[in-house]
Structures are given as structure tokens and as C-alpha cells.
C-alpha positions in Angstrom: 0.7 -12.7 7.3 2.6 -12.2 10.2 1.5 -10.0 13.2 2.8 -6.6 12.4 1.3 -7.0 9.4 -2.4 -7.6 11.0 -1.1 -4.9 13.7 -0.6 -2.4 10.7 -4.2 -3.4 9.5 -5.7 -3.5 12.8 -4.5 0.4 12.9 -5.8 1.8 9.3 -9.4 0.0 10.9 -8.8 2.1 14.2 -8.6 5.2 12.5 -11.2 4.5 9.9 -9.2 4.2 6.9 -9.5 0.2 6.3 -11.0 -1.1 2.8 -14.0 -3.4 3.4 -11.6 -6.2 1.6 -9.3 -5.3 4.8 -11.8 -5.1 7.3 -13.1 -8.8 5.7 -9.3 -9.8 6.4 -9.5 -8.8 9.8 -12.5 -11.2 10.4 -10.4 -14.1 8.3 -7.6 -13.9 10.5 -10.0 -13.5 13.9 -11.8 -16.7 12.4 -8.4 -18.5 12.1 -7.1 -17.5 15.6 -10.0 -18.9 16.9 -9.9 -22.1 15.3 -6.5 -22.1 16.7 -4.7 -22.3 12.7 -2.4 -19.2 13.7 -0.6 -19.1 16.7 1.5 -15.6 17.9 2.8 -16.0 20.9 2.7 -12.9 23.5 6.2 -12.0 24.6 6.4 -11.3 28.1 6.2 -7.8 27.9 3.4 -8.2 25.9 1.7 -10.1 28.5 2.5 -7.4 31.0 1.1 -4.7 29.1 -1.8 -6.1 28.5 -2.6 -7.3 32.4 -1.5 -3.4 33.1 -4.1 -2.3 30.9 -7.2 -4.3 31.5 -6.1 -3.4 35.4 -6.2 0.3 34.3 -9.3 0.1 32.4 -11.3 -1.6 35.3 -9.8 0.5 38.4 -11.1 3.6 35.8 -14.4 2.3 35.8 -14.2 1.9 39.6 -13.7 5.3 40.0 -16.9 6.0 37.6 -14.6 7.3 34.8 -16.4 7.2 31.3 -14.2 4.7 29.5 -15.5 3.4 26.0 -14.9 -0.4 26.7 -16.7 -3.2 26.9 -15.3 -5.4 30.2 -17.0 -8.8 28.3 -14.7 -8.4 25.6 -11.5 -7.2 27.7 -11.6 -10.3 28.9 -12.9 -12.9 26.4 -10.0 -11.4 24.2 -7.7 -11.2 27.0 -8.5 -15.3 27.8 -7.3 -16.1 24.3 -4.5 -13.9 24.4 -2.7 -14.8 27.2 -2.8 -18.5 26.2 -0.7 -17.5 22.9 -2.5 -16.2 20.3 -3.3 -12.5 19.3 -2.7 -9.0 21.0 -2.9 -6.8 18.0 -6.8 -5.9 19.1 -6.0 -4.6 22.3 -3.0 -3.3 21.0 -4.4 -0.5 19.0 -7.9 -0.4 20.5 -6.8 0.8 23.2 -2.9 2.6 22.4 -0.7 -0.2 24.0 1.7 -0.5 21.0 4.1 -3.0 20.6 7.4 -3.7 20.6 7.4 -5.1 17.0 5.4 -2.2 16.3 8.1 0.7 17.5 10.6 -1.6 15.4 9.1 -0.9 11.8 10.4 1.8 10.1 8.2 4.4 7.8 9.2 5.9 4.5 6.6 8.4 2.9 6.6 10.3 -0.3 4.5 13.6 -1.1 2.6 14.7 -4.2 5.8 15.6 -6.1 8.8 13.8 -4.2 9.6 10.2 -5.4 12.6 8.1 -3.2 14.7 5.5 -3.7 15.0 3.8 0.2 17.5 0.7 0.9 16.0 -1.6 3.2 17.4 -4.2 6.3 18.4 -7.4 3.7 20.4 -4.4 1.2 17.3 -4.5 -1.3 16.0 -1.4 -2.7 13.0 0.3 -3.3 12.1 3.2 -5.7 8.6 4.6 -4.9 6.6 6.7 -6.6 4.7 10.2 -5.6 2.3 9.4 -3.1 3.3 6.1 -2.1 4.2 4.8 1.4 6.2 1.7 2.8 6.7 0.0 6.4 9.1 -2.4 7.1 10.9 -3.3 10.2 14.6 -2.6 11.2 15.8 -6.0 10.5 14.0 -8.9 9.1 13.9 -11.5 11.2 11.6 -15.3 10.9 11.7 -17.0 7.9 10.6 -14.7 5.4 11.2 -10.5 4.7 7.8 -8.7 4.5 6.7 -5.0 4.1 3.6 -3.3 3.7 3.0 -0.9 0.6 0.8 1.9 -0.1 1.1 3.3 -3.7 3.6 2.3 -6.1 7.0 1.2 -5.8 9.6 -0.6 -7.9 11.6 -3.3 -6.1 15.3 -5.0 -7.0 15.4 -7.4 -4.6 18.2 -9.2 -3.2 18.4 -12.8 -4.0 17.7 -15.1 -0.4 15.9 -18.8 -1.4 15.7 -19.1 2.7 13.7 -16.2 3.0 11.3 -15.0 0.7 10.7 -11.0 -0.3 6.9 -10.3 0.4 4.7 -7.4 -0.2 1.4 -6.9 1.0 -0.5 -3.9 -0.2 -4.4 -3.5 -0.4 -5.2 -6.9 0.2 -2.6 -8.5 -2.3 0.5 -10.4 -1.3 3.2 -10.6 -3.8 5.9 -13.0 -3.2 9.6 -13.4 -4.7 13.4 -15.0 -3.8 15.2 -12.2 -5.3 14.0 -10.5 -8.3 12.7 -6.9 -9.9 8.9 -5.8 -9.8 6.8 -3.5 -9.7 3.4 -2.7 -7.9 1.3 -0.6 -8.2 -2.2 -0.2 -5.8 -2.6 3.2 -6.4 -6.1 2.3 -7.7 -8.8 1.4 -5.0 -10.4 -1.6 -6.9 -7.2 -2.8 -8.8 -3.6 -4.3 -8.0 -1.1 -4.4 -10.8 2.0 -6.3 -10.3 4.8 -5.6 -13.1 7.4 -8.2 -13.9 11.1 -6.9 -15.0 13.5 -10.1 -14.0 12.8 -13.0 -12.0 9.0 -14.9 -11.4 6.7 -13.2 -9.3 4.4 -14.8 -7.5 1.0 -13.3 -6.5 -2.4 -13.7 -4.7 -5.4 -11.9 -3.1 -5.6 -14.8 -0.7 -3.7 -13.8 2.8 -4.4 -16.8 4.3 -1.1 -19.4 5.3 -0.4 -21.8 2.5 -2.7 -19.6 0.0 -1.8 -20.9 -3.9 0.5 -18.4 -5.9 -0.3 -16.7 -9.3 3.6 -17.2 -11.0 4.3 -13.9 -13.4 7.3 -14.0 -15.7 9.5 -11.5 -16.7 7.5 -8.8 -19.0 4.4 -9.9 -17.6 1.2 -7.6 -15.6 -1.0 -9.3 -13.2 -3.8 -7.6 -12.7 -5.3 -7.8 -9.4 -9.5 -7.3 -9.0 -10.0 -6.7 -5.0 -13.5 -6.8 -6.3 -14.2 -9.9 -8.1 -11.2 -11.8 -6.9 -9.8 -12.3 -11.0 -6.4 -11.9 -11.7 -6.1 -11.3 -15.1 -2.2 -11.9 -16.4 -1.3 -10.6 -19.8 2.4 -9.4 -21.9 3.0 -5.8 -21.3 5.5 -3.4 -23.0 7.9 -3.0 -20.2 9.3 0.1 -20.7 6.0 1.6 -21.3 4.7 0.3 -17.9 7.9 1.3 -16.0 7.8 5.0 -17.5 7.4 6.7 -14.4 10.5 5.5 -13.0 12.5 6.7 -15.6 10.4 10.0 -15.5 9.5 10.2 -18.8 6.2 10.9 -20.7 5.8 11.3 -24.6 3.1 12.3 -26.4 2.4 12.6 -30.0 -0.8 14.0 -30.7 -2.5 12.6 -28.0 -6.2 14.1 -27.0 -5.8 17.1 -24.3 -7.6 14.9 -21.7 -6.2 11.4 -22.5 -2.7 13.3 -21.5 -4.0 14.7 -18.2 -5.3 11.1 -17.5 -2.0 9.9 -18.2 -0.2 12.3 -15.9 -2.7 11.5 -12.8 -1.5 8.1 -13.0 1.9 8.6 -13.0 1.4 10.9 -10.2 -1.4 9.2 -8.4 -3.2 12.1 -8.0 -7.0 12.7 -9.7 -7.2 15.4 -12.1 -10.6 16.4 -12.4 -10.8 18.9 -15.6 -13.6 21.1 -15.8 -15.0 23.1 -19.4 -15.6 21.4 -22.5 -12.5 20.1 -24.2 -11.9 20.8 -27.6 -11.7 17.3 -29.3 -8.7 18.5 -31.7 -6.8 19.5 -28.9 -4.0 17.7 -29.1 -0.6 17.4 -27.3 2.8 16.6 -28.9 5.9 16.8 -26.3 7.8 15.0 -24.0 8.9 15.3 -20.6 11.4 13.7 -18.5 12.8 14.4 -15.1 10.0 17.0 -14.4 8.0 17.5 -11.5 3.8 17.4 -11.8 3.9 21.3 -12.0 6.9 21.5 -13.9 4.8 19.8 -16.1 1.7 21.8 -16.0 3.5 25.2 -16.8 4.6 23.0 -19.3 0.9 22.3 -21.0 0.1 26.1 -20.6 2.0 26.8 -23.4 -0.2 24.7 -25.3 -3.2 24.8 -23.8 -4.7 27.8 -22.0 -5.8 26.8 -18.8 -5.8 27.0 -15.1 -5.6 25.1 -11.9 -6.3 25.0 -8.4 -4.8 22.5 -5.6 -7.9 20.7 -3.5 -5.4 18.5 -1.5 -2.7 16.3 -1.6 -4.4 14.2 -4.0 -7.0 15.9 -6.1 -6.3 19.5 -8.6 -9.2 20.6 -10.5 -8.3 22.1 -14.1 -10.1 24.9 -15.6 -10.2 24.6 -19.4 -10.5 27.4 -21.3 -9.0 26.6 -24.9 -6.4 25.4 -27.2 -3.8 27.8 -27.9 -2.2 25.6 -31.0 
């Protein structure tokens, strides 16, 4: 892990949005920057930002301002700092930014909008509804690494110097130049789809940490829980539908279909009413859009929905129509 990388952590825990597997990394790498095993140096505006600030912060308190800091740890963490190690604390505790930081570059899609983005080294990336990635402007050290939220399908450009790497909930995924996929739409579970190439993956951050290898029509199942990664042969097609946009069903249970379309859209869809069990769907779909898809069902199903948010729709059941 490099230091945007903990930055980017250090920010989801700053605005209350890191897992308690992050917030366990966070400690990890704290642990290891104390033991003097990772060394970031500060870059000289680094060190000058941070001087401006704790002077800020303590000329505030002179003046009797309320400031919610502790001066103890401004300057145990500021000792530590400035002899080469980490800024990314005071970074986002207290809004300094970075320079690395400003460089990375954000790519979002929405509930319905997938995106295929190119990024600094010419690979490209495909992601899903919902997802997220952050990588910087160019990819410079001795390896190419981005953060992922979601699910996104790689081809990456072939570089033995530098090796592709993905971190996303936890999980580090690492390749020379190959096509994958990942998917951490699920809280608990990080899957990590093989189409060319070897993969290599592990819920271990820490430099030097030993690599799962996946091969080519192979899944790797993450558990941020338990720590297992479970690696089996997968019908690749089948795993890589949503990229090719298309869902089939034949005679497949009412509610084992809306499952199936949650997941491809990463969104929850919570259906409410009791299901008819002979309810069955036969159809397929492809290039269609989550409510392009719905209308589709109520020709099938009677039924009605309303939106929650961005990632929840409650369905109203009523009956089956054939």
C-alpha cells in the first residue's frame, strides 16, 4: 500500500464511512510506521503545510477559539512526521490535503449508468452501475495502483516492471498485464473473476503479503470476515453477464429473478407481498437499463415500485399476470 492509498482510507474513516476491516488496516499500517517497516517521506511542501497548520491550530487556541484538537497528539504525530514517515493523519484530520491527493482522478457511475474509462498506462476499465474508481494522473513508483469501489472489469496493459494493482474493501489484487474482474459490491465478500492472464490476490495489505494465483476461468472468493479465500472454476460467460448486458431467464422463480437483477445492478431490491411460488419468468434482456427492465416484468407480473435511494427500491407484489 502506498500513501494515497492509506490517504484515501484515512478519508472514508474521516467521514465515517470506513469498514471495521479498514479501520483495523489503519491501525496495521500505524503499527508498521511506528516500528519504522514503512517509510513515506514528507515532501517539502508537505513539511510546510503541516508546520503552518499545527502553528494555526495553536495561535487558535491562543486566542481561546474552540478547536477540536488534542495539542499531545499534534505533536507526537507531528515528531514522527517530520522525521519521514506519515502525514496522511493530519492530512485529513484536519483538511490539509495533499499534493498526491489533488493528483488522483475520480470516475463515478450512478444506479443506471455503467462506463468504460482509459486510465494513465492506456489500460481500460469497464465498471458497473454503482461502482467507483480513483487513480492518479500518471503512475509513477514501481507499480500502477487504484482504488475500487463496486465492480469493474479490467484489460490491462501488459508492464512486468510495474505491476497492475487493485485495492478494494480490504482486498489487493495484483497482475502484469491481464483481464479480471472484481467485484466488492457485497460488504462481507470480494470476488475476483479471471478471463486471461494469472491473478494474483490477498486480504493481507501488508508489504511482501503472499499472493492467492487465479487462472484463467477461475473465481476467488474473498471472506473480509473469516479471512478464507475460497478459489473454484466458474462459467465465464455467466459470471461476466453484466458486462455484456444480458440476462436470461427460463422459468426462473419471480424472486430468484429480482435477486438476480440486484446484483447485476448492485442495488437491494426488497420485494414486499407474498410471492406466488409458480410465478415464473421466461425472457431475456440485453442492453436495457434497471427500469427498462422493470416495465419489462410488468408485463408479467403485476406489480409496483417505489425508489428509497440510490441503492435500495422496494417492490410491491401484487400477482402473476401469466
Amino acid at each position: 500500500m502506498n500513501k494515497e492509498i492509506f490517504i484515501a482510507l484515512l478519508k472514508k474513516q474521516a467521514n465515517g464511512k470506513a469498514s471495521p476491516e479498514e479501520l483495523d488496516q489503519i491501525k496495521q499500517i500505524f503499527d508498521l510506521i511506528q516500528r519504522r517497516e514503512i517509510d513515506w517521506p514528507l515532501s517539502p511542501a508537505e513539511e510546510l503545510a503541516l508546520k503552518n497548520n499545527v502553528k494555526r491550530k495553536i495561535d487558535e487556541r491562543k486566542k481561546g477559539n474552540q478547536v477540536s484538537f488534542n495539542p499531545l497528539i499534534i505533536f507526537k504525530w507531528a515528531a514522527v512526521l517530520l522525521i519521514g514517515f506519515s502525514l496522511t493523519y493530519f492530512l485529513f484530520s484536519y483538511g490539509l490535503g495533499s499534493k498526491a491527493d489533488q493528483e488522483w482522478v475520480e470516475k463515478v457511475t450512478s444506479q443506471t449508468q455503467k462506463g468504460t474509462f482509459t486510465l494513465p498506462d492506456g489500460s481500460t476499465v469497464f465498471l458497473n452501475t454503482n461502482s467507483r474508481i480513483r487513480f492518479p494522473i500518471n503512475f509513477s513508483g514501481d507499480k500502477r495502483e487504484v482504488i475500487l469501489e463496486g465492480e469493474g472489469f479490467f484489460n490491462v496493459v501488459k508492464n512486468k516492471e510495474k505491476p497492475f494493482e487493485v485495492v478494494t474493501n480490504g482486498v489487493l489484487t495484483r497482475v502484469l498485464g491481464t483481464s479480471f474482474n472484481i467485484n466488492a459490491a457485497n460488504e462481507e465478500l470480494v470476488e475476483v473473476v479471471v478471463a486471461s492472464g494469472k491473478v494474483g490476490v490477498t486480504n493481507d495489505l501488508t508489504k511482501g503479503a503472499s499472493l492467492n494465483l487465479i487462472d484463467p476461468n477461475q473465481k476467488a472468493t474473498i471472506n473480509r470476515i473469516n479471512k478464507e479465500v475460497h478459489v473454484e472454476e466458474i462459467d465465464i460467460e455467466e459470471e461476466l453477464a453484466w458486462k455484456a448486458e444480458k440476462m436470461s431467464f427460463d422459468f426462473v422463480p419471480f424472486e430468484d429473478v429480482i435477486a438476480t437483477i440486484g446484483s447485476m445492478y448492485h442495488i437491494e431490491i426488497e420485494i414486499r407481498g407474498d410471492v406466488d411460488e409458480s410465478c415464473t419468468i421466461r425472457s431475456t434482456y440485453s442492453n436495457k437499463s434497471l427500469y427498462s427492465i422493470l416495465y419489462g416484468l410488468k408485463n408479467i407480473v403485476d406489480f409496483d415500485w417505489e425508489k428509497v435511494d440510490e441503492r435500495k427500491i422496494i417492490l410491491n407484489y401484487k400477482s402473476c399476470i401469466n
